[in-house]
N, C-alpha and C positions, 0 to 999 in steps of 0.2 A: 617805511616808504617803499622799500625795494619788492617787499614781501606786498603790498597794496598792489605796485604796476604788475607784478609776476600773476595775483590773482582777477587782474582784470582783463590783462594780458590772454590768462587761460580760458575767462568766460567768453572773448569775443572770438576766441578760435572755435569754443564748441557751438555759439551760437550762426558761426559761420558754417560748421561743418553741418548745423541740423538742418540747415534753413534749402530747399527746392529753390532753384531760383530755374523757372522756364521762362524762355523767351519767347515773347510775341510774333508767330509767324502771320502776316498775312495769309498768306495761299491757303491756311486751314481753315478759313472760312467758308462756310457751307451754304450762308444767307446773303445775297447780292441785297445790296441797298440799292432799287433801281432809280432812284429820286424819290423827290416829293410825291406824297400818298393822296394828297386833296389834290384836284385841280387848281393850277397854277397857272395863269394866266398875265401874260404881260405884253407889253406897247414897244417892246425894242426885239430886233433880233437879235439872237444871242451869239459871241464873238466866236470866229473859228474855231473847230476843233482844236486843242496841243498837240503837240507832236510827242507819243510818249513810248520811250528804251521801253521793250517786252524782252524782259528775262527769261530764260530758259523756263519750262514747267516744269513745275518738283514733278511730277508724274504724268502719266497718260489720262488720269482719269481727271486732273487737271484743268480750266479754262480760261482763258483771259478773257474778263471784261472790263472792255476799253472806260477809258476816262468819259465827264459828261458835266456841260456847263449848267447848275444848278444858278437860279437867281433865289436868294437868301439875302436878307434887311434891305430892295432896294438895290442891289448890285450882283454881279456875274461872279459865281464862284466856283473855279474849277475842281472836281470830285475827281482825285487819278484811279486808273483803274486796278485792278485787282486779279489774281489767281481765284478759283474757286472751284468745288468740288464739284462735280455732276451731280445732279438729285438723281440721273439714271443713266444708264449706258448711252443708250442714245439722243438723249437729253439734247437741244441744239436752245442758245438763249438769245432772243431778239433784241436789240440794246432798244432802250427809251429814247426816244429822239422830240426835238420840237418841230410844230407843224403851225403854218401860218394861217391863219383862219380870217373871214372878209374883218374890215375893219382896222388892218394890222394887226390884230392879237397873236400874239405866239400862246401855243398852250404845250405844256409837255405830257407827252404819252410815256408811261413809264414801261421800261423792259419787260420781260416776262420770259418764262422758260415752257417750250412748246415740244 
């Protein structure tokens, strides 16, 4: 029995020692989700901005874009925002915003990098 936990003992150190384990950073994201891709179209305006901590930049080349109320099944779902990488130096990214259109319709224009 002792000689069984000693040899399982050893298997789960090597397969610890083989095993990468990297961690998921945010800020290495290079591809902004600027919202919804179809036109999205709805009957309520969408609820304040959050208010959201911006953490330091891992780098200069670095950007924050800010959070954004997505409507998904029927209801307001807040997207926080994120670091991201420049596609180029002077890359500047216009956030997606919603716009009221006659009728009351809100429709969302999504971000884009200019």
């Amino acid at each position: 029995m002792t000689r069984l936990l000693l040899t399982v003992a050893a298997l789960a150190t090597l397969t610890q020692a083989s095993c990468i384990i990297r961690p998921r950073h945010v800020h290495e994201v290079t591809v902004v989700d600027s919202g919804p891709q179809a036109e999205v179209v709805v009957t309520e305006a969408p609820p304040a901005p959050q208010v959201e901590v911006i953490p330091v930049a891992p780098s200069p080349s670095h950007l924050w874009i800010g959070g954004y109320w997505a409507h998904r099944g029927g209801r307001w779902v807040w997207i926080g925002g994120t670091y991201v990488v420049r596609p180029a130096h002077r890359a500047h990214w216009e956030p997606g915003h919603w716009v009221v259109r006659s009728g009351g319709r809100w429709i969302w224009v999504p971000g884009r990098w200019v």
